[in-house]
C-alpha positions as CSV (number, residue, x, y, z in Angstrom):
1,X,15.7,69.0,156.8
2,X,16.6,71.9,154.5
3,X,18.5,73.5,157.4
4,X,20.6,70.3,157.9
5,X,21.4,70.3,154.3
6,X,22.3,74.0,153.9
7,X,24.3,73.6,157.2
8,X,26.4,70.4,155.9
9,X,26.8,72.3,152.9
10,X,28.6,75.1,154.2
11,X,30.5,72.9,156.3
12,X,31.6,70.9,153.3
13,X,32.2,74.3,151.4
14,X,34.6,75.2,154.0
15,X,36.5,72.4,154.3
16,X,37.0,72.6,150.6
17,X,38.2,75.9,151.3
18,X,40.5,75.0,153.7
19,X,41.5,72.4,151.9
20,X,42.4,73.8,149.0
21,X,43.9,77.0,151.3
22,X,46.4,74.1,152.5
23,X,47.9,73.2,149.2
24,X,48.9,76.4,148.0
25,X,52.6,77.1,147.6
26,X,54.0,79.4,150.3
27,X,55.3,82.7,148.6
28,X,58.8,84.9,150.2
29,X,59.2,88.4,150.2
30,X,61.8,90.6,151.5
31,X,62.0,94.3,152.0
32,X,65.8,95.5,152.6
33,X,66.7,99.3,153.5
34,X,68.4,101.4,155.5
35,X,68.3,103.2,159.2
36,X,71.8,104.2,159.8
37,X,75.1,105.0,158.7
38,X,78.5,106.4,160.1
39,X,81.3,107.6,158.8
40,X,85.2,108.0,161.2
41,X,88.3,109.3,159.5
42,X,92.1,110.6,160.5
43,X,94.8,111.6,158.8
44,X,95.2,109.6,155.2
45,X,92.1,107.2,155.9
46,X,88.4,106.9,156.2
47,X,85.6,104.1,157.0
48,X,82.2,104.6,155.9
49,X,79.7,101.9,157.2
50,X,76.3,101.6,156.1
51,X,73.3,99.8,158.0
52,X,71.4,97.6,156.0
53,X,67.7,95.5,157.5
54,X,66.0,93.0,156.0
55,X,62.4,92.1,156.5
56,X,60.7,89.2,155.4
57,X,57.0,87.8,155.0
58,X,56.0,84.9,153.7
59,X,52.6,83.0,153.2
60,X,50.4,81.3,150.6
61,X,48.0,83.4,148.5
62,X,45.3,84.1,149.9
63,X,47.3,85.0,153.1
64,X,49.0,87.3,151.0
65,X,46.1,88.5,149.3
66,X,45.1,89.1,153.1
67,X,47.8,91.2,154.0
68,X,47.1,93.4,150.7
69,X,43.7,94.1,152.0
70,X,44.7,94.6,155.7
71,X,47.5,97.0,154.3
72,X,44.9,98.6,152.4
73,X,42.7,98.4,155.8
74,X,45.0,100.4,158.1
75,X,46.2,96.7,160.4
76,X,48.4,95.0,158.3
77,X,50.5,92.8,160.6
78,X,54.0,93.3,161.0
79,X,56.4,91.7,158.8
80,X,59.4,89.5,160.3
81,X,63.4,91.1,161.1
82,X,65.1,89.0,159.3
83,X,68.9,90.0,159.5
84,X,71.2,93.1,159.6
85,X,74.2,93.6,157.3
86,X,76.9,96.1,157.2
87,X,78.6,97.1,154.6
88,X,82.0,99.2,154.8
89,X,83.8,101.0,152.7
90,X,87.4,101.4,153.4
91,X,89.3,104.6,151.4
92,X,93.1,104.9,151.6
93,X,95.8,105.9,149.5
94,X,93.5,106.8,147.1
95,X,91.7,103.5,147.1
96,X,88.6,102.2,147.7
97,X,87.5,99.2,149.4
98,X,84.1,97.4,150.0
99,X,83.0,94.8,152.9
100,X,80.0,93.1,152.9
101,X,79.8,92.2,156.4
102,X,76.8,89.5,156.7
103,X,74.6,89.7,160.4
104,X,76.6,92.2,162.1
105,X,73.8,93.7,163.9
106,X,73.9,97.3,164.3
107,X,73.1,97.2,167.7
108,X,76.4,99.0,169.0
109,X,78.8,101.9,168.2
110,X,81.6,102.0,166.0
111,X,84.8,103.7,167.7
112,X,88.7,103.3,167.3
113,X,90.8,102.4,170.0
114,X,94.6,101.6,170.1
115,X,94.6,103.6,166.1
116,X,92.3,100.7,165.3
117,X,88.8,100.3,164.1
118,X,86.8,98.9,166.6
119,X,82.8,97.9,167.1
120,X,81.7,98.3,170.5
121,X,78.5,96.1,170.9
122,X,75.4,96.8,172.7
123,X,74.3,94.2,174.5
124,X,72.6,93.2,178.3
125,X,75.5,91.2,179.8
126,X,79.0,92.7,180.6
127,X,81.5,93.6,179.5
128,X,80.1,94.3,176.6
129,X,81.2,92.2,173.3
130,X,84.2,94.4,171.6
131,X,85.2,93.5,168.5
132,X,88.2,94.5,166.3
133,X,88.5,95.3,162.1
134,X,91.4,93.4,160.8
135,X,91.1,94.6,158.0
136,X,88.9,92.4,156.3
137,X,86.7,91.7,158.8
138,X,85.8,92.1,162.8
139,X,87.2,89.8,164.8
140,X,85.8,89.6,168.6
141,X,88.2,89.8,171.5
142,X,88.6,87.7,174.6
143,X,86.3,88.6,177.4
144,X,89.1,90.5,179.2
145,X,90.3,92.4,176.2
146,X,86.9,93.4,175.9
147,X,86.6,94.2,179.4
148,X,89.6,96.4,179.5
149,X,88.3,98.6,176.0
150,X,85.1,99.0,177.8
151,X,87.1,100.8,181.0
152,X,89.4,102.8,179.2
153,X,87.3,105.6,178.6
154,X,83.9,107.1,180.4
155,X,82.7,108.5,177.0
156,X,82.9,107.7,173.6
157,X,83.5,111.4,172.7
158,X,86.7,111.4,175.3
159,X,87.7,108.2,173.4
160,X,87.1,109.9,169.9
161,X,89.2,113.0,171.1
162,X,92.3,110.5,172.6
163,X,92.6,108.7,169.4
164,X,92.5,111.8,167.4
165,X,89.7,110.5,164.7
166,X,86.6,112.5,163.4
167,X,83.3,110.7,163.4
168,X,79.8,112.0,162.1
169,X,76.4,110.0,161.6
170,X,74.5,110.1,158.5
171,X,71.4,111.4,160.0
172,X,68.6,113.4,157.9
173,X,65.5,114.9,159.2
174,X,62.4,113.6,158.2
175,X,62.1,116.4,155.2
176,X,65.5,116.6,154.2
177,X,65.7,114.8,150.5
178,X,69.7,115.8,150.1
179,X,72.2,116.1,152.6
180,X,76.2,116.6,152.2
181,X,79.1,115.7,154.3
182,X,82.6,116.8,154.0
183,X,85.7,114.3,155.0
184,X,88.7,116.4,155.0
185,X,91.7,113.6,155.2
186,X,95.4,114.8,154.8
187,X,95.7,114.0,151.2
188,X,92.6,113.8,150.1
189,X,89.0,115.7,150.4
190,X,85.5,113.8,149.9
191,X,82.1,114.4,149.6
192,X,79.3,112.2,150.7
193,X,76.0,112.5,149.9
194,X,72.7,111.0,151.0
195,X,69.9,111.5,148.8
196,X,66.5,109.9,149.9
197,X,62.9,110.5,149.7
198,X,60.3,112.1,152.2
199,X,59.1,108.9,153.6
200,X,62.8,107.3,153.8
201,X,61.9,104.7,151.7
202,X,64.5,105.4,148.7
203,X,67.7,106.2,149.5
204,X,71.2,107.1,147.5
205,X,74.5,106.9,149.2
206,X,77.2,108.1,146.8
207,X,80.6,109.4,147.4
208,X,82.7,112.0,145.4
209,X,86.3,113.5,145.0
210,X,89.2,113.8,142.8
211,X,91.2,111.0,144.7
212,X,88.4,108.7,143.6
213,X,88.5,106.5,140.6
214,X,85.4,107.1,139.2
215,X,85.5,110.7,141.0
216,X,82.1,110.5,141.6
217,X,80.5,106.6,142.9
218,X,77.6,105.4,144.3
219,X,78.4,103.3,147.5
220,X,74.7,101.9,148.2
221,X,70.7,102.2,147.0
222,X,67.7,101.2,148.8
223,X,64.4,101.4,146.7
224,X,62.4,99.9,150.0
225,X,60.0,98.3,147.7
226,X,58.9,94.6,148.8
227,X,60.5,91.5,146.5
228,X,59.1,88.5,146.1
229,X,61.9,85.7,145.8
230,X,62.6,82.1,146.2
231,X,62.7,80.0,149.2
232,X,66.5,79.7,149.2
233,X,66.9,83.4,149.1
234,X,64.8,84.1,151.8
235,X,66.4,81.3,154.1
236,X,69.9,82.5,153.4
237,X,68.4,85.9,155.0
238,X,66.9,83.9,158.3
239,X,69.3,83.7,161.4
240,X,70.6,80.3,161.9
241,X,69.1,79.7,165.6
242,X,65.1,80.9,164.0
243,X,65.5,78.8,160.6
């Protein structure tokens, strides 16, 4: 009899448990930093584009409380891609523009073609999606516009050298904490730096020169720390075809 009763009580002390497991308010959190970057320039004008990633986890609190330990533990399960962003920075005539350019995934190369910016995206079917800047943002061409960028050239370096641009990718090695590049344009001469830590977590994007207004300007930060915020925010960060 004793055994019954012990055994209904644990029953009964799970469901309780689950219960109240059920009812707890799910909690958001989103870690956003950076992988990549490139910069392209010729004669009087220069793009910088920056990579940004988003990753998401949510959960109620004791599946958060969970994924603390399991951290802790060495197994921690890996968090959800949210979305990609791109953010470019346009400097001409001695001006600076920004574009925050929402879900452009990264998953291509940037390259100009006819004197224009173009992004030339990665992807299993062919041709291969092309897209072109208009200035304020990327506009896709037709399928046979694309397919005709995508046979022009054999190499994006032959492509690079056609159009008579300069490209170079913001790339550090694993202990490198500051790293400088020089953009020599026609009328102007800049200095980017990218300042991160070790572990790539942090990371400092600035850009400096006496065309600039401030001469010296921080372009983008990543502390790669995880934020908790609300369900809107993190929704706005989901892709429309996995909300």
């Amino acid at each position: 009899m004793k055994k019954v009763i012990a055994i209904i009580t644990v029953g009964f002390g799970l469901l309780l448990i689950v219960g109240t497991l059920s009812f707890m308010p799910t909690r958001y959190w989103v870690r956003t930093f950076n992988t990549e970057g490139d910069v392209l320039w010729h004669q009087d004008e220069c793009y910088i584009l920056v990579n940004a990633a988003s990753l998401g986890w949510s959960g109620n609190y004791a599946k958060e409380k969970f994924s603390q330990f399991a951290a802790w533990a060495g197994f921690s399960p890996l968090p959800r891609v949210l979305r990609h962003d791109v953010t470019l920075f346009h400097f001409k005539n001695k001006r600076l523009e920004k574009y925050n350019l929402e879900g452009l995934d990264w998953s291509g190369n940037f390259f100009p073609y006819h004197g224009t910016l173009h992004f030339f995206q990665s992807l299993e079917r062919k041709p291969h999606p092309v897209w072109r800047w208009s200035g304020s943002e990327f506009i896709k061409l037709s399928t046979e516009e694309s397919a005709e960028a995508n046979t022009s050239f054999k190499l994006f370096s032959e492509l690079l050298a056609r159009e008579g641009w300069s490209k170079l990718e913001m790339v550090t090695t694993f202990r490198e904490t500051e790293k400088s590049y020089t953009i020599k344009l026609d009328d102007a001469e800049l200095i980017l730096t990218v300042n991160k830590s070790v572990d790539n977590e942090q990371k400092t994007i600035s850009l400096r020169g006496p065309s600039l207004n401030p001469s010296d300007e921080v372009l983008c930060e990543f502390d790669g720390t995880w934020k908790r915020v609300d369900k809107a925010t993190y929704q706005q960060l989901v892709p429309p075809a996995s909300n």
